[in-house]
Structures are given as C-alpha cells and as structure tokens.
C-alpha positions in Angstrom: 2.2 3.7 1.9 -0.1 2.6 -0.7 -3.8 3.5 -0.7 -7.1 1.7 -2.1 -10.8 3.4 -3.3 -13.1 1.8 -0.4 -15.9 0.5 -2.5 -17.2 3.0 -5.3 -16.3 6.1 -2.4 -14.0 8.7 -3.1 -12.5 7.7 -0.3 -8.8 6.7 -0.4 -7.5 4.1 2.3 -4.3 3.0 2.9 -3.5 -0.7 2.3 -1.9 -1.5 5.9 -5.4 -0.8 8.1 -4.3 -0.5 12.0 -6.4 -3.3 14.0 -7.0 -1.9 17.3 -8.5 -4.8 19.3 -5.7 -5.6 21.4 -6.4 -2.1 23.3 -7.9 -2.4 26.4 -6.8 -6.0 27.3 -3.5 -7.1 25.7 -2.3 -3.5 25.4 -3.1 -0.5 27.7 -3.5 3.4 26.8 -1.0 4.3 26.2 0.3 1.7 24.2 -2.8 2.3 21.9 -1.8 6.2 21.8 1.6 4.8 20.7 0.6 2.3 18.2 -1.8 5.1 16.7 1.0 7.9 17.0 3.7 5.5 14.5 0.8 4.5 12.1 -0.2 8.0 11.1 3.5 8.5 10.7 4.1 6.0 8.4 1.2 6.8 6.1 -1.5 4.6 7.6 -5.1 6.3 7.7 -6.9 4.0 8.2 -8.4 2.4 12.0 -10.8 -0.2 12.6 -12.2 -1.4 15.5 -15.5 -2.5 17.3 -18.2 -2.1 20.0 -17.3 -5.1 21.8 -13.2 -4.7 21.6 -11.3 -5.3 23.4 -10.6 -8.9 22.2 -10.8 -11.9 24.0 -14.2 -10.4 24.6 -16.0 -9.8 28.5 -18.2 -7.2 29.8 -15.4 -5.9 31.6 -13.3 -5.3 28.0 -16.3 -4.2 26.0 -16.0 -0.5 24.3 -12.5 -0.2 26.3 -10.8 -0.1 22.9 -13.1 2.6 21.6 -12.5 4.7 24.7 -8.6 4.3 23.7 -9.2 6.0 20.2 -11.3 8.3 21.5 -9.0 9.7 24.0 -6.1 9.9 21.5 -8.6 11.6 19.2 -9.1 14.3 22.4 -5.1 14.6 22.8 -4.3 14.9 20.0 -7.2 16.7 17.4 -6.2 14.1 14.7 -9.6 12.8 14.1 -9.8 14.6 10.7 -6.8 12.3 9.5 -8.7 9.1 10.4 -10.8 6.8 8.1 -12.4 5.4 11.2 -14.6 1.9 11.1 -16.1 0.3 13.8 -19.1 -2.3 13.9 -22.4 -3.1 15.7 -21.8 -6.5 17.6 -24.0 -9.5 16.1 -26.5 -11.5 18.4 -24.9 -13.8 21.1 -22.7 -11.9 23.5 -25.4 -11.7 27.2 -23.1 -8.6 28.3 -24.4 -6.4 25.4 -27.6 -4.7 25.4 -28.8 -7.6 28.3 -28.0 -10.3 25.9 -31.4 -10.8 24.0 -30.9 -8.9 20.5 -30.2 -9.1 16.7 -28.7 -6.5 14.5 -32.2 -4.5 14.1 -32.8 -0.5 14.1 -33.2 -0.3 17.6 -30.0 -1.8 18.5 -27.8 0.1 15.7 -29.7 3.3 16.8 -28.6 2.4 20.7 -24.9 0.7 19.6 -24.0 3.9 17.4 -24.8 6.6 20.2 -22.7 4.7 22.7 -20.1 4.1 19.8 -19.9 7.7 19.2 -19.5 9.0 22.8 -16.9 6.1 23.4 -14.8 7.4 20.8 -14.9 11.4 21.0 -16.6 12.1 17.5 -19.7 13.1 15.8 -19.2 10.4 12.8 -18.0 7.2 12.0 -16.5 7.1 8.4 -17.2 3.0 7.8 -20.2 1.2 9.8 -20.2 -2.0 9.6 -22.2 -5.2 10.6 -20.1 -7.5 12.9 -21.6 -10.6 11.9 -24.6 -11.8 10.1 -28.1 -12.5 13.0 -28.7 -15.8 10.8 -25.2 -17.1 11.8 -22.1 -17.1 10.2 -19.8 -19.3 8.5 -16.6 -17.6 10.3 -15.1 -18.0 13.9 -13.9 -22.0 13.0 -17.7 -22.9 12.2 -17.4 -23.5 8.7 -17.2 -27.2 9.3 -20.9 -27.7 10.2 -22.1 -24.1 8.8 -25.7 -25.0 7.9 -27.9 -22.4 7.0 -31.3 -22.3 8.3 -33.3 -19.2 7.9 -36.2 -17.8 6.1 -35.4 -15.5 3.5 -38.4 -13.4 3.5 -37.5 -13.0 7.5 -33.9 -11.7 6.2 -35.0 -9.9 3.7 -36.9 -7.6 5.7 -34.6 -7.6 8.4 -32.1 -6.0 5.8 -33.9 -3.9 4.8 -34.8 -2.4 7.9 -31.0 -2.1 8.7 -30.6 -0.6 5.5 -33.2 1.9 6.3 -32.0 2.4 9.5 -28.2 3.3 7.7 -29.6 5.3 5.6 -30.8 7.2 8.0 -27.6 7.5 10.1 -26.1 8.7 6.8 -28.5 11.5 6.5 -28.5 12.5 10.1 -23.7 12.7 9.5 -23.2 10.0 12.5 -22.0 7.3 9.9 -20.6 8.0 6.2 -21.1 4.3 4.6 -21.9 1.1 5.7 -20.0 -2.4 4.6 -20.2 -5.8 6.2 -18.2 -8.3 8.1 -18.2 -12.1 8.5 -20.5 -12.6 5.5 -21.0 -15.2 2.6 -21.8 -14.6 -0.7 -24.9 -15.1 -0.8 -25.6 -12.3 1.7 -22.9 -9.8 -0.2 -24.9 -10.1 -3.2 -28.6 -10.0 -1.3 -27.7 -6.9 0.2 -26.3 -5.1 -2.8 -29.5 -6.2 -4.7 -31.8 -4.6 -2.2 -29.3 -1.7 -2.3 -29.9 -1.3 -5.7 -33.6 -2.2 -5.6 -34.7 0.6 -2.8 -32.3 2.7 -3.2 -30.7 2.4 0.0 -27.1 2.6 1.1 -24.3 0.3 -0.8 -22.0 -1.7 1.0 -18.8 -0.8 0.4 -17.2 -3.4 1.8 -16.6 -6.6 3.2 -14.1 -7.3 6.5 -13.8 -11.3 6.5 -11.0 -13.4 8.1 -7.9 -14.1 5.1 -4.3 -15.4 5.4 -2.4 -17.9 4.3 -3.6 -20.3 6.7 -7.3 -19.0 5.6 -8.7 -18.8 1.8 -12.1 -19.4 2.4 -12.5 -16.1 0.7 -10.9 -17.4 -2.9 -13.6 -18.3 -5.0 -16.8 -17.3 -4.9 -16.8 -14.1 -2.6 -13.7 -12.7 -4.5 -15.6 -12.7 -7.7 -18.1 -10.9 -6.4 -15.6 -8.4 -4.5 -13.9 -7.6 -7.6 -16.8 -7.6 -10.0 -18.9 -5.6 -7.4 -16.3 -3.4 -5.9 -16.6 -4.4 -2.5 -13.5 -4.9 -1.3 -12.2 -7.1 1.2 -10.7 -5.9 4.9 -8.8 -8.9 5.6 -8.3 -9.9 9.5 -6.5 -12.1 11.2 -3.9 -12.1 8.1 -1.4 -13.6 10.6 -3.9 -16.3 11.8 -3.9 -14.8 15.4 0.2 -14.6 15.3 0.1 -18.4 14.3 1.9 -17.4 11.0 4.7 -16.3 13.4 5.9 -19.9 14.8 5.6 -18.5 18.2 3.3 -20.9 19.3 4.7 -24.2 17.1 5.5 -26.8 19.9 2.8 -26.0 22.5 4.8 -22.5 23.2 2.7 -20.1 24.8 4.6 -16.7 25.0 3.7 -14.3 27.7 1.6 -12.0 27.0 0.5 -13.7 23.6 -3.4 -14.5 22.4 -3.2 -17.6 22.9 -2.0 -17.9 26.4 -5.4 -15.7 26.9 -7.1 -18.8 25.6 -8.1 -21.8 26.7 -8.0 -24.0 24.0 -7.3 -21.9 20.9 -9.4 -22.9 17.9 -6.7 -23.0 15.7 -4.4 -24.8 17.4 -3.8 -28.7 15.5 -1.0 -30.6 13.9 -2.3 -30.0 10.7 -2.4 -26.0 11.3 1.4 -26.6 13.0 2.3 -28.8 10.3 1.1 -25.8 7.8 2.7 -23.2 9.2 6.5 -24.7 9.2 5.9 -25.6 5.8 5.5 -21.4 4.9 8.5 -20.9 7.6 10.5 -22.8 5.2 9.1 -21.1 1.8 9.6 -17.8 4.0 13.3 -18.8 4.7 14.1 -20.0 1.1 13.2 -16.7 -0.6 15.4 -14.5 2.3 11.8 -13.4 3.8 10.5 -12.8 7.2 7.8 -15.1 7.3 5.3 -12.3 9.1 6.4 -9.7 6.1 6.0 -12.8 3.9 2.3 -13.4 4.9 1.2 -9.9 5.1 2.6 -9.4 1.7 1.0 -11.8 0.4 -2.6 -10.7 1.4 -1.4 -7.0 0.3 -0.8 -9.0 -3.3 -4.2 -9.9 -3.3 -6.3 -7.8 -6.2 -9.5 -8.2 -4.1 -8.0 -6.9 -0.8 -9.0 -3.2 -0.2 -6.9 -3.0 3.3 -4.5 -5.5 5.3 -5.8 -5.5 9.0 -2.8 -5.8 11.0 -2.7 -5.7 14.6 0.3 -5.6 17.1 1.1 -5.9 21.1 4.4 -4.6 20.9 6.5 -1.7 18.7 8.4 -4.1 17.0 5.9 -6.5 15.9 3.9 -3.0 14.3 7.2 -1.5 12.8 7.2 -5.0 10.9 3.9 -5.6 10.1 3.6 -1.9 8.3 6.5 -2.2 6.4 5.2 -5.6 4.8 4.0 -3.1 2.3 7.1 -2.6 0.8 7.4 -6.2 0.3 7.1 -7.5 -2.7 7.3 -11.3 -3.5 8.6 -13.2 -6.6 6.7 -15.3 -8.9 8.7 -18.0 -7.5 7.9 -17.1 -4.0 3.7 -17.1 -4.9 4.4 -20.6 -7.0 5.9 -22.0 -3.1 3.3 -20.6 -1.6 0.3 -22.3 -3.5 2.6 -25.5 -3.2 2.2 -25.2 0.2 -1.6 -24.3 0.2 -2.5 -27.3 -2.2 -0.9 -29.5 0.8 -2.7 -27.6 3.7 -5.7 -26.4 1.7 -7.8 -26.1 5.0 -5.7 -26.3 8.3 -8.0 -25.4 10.9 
C-alpha cells in the first residue's frame, strides 16, 4: 500500500481510502465488518463515511452506516488503526435535524455528538463539510451552477464554522477539518480566513473525480497542489459506470442504479464514453476498473482514492489498483479519449 501526508498533518493515509456508503442499504453488517476486516489487511487505514450514509439516502438509511463502523470498532478494538472521516450533511435533506438547517455551530455541535455515539469513539480524525449551504456545483448541477450569494453572509458563516471546529479540536472530538463538494473559490476563502484568524486549516478537499469526471483539472488542482490540500476523490468509478455493467440499459441486481430511478449519469454520450476507455482498457491488457482507479491514484493532486464495493471481489480489485501502474502510452489513449468525451454527463 502506498500512503499520502493529509494536508500539512503528520498524518500518513493510505492512497486506496475504503468508502463505506454502501453499508446499511446495499450491503448489511456484516458485510461492512468484512469489507473493513480485508482493507486493514491489505494496508488500507484509511475510512470515510458520513452522517447521512447509507447511500441512496432516506430517513430510514441515515447514520446506519456509521452504526456499521462503530460496531466493528466495538468487536474488534481496532479504532486506533483508523484514520476515520465522516461529514456534517449540507442543507436540503427534511429527514435531518427536521429539515430546516445550514451547516452552522449549532448543527455541527448536534451532528458531531450523534456522529460520535453512532460510531463507538470519542474522536473523529477528519471532519468535514458535506457540501457547501450556498449550493454546490457537484451532484450533476454544474450545467446551470449559478452562484447567488452574499459574501459578507458567507464569510461569517465560515467563520463561525471555523470557530465552531476549532473548538471541537480543542475539546479532542475532531482532529482536523477539510471540505467536500467545493469550488475554488470557497477552497481558497476558507484557507484565507484560516490564515487570517488563526483558525483551523483545511486539510483537505473530497470532490467527485474519474475518468468520466475532470471537473477538478484546472483551477482547483492548482490550488490543491500549491496549497496542500489534497483531493479525496469519489465516485472514481462514476457509480460503477466505468465498469460496463450498465452499457445497454442493463441493470444488474443488486447494483446503484437499479436503486435509481433515472440515474443522472445515465446518456449515450456517458455510454458512448465509457466503451471508448473499455477499449483503451483492453488495448493495454488492463482491467478497465484497475485501469480507472489507477489512473486517479496517478494523479499528483489526489491525496486518497475513495473506492467503494458491494461485493469481495469487486474490493479485492479495486485495492489492488494500487499496484497498477499505467504506461505513457496508456495516459496518451486515455486523454484521446477525454478530448472526445470531455464532459459526458
């Protein structure tokens, strides 16, 4: 396994990060304690999850994934081994907290308690912020993202969560803080207030990437890199588009997408995208999962890979991606490929 600084920590993370949101819905208990008992085994440290998991979200799935860690965490004492994230859930979601609330001190003061108790441990090593209370340009919404806010309204509403982390820090029930589902514009904001008040750093950012998805080139991987605020990359297989299970109108039992109605991600151009990386993936001898994931773990900006699994096999794959390594030929195919299908969905 290789292993990534998280931010300017001391902290050492391993490059495969286990995605846990599966647990609870597509997966039960002790598939979770499963999944959880092979990553530690191969090396990975590193967990994420979230308030609201499992995923698709309801109020009957919300903190079930939590309460999955936490009881492995009571079997078996391994908490101490664990770089554990989770996240406060933006606005928007009428099951949490009655519905009517923003990212604020009072609701990471409620959502951190209930966090904690969930998942059988005094701390949570990486806090972060699920998604922005001014919107977000994530989700599929990037097509009409149009921000409308006032930045003296933001400003102090960062601050005040700032604050409010600071204080968690102080009191041991979170070690750092990063974000999730940000542009930026709000990466750099909050480091400069950081900075400015001496308040916590960010030490990271956890934003959708894969091959399918490269919003994140440009701008924000300048300021990862420059700024040392890493990227945790979900969805690196696009859902388990990347896969070619669902090419075709295929819905596989048991799959995400036969969970959804009408999956977001789901056009000819996406299709179209994806059997064009199938055939780069055959070409070079590659599996085309291994073949995405690598890439992503390729990435100099990437801090950890967020993989996520509903069966043994598929996670016995997707960990081993990091010993994949491909060719300069391979990379050259691949942005061939991009150039054509620059933004599929």
């Amino acid at each position: 396994m290789e292993y990534r600084r998280l931010g300017k920590t001391n902290i050492e993370v391993s490059l495969i990060c286990l995605g846990t949101m599966t647990w609870g819905c597509q997966n039960n208990e002790s598939q979770g304690h499963e999944q959880m008992d092979y990553a530690l085994s191969q090396g990975v440290n590193f967990f994420d999850t979230a308030e609201m998991y499992a995923i698709p979200p309801s109020a009957d799935s919300y903190g079930k994934t939590e309460e999955i860690i936490g009881s492995w965490f009571a079997k078996t004492g391994n908490r101490d081994k664990i770089i554990l994230a989770s996240k406060v859930a933006g606005p928007s979601l009428p099951w949490i907290r009655g519905g009517d609330y923003i990212i604020d001190r009072k609701n990471i003061l409620e959502a951190i308690d209930g966090s904690l108790r969930r998942l059988q441990t005094d701390y949570i090593d990486l806090y972060q912020l699920h998604w922005p209370n001014r919107g977000s340009n994530h989700f599929g919404q990037h097509w009409e993202y149009s921000p409308k806010f006032h930045i003296k309204e933001v400003e102090d509403n960062f601050l005040e969560i700032l604050e409010t982390l600071g204080e968690l820090i102080k009191l041991g029930k979170i070690r750092y803080a990063g974000l999730s589902n940000e542009t930026s514009w709000g990466v750099m904001k909050w480091l400069r207030l950081s900075e400015e008040r001496n308040l916590p750093r960010m030490v990271s950012i956890q934003n959708e990437y894969s091959l399918l998805c490269r919003l994140f080139d440009g701008d924000l991987q300048e300021v990862a890199m420059a700024e040392q605020c890493g990227l945790l990359a979900w969805s690196p297989l696009a859902t388990g588009m990347l896969s070619g299970k669902y090419i075709g109108g295929k819905r596989p039992k048991g799959s995400r997408w036969s969970l959804l109605k009408n999956p977001p991600r789901d056009n000819k151009i996406a299709h179209d995208a994806v059997s064009a990386y199938i055939k780069v993936a055959k070409k070079h001898g590659l599996d085309i999962c291994q073949m995405a994931l690598a890439f992503v773990n390729s990435r100099p900006f990437v801090t950890a890979n967020i993989i996520g699994a509903t069966t043994m096999e598929q996670l016995k794959t997707n960990i081993a991606s990091v010993d994949v390594s491909l060719s300069d030929e391979c990379l050259k195919d691949i942005e061939t490929v991009r150039r054509r299908y620059p933004v599929p969905y």
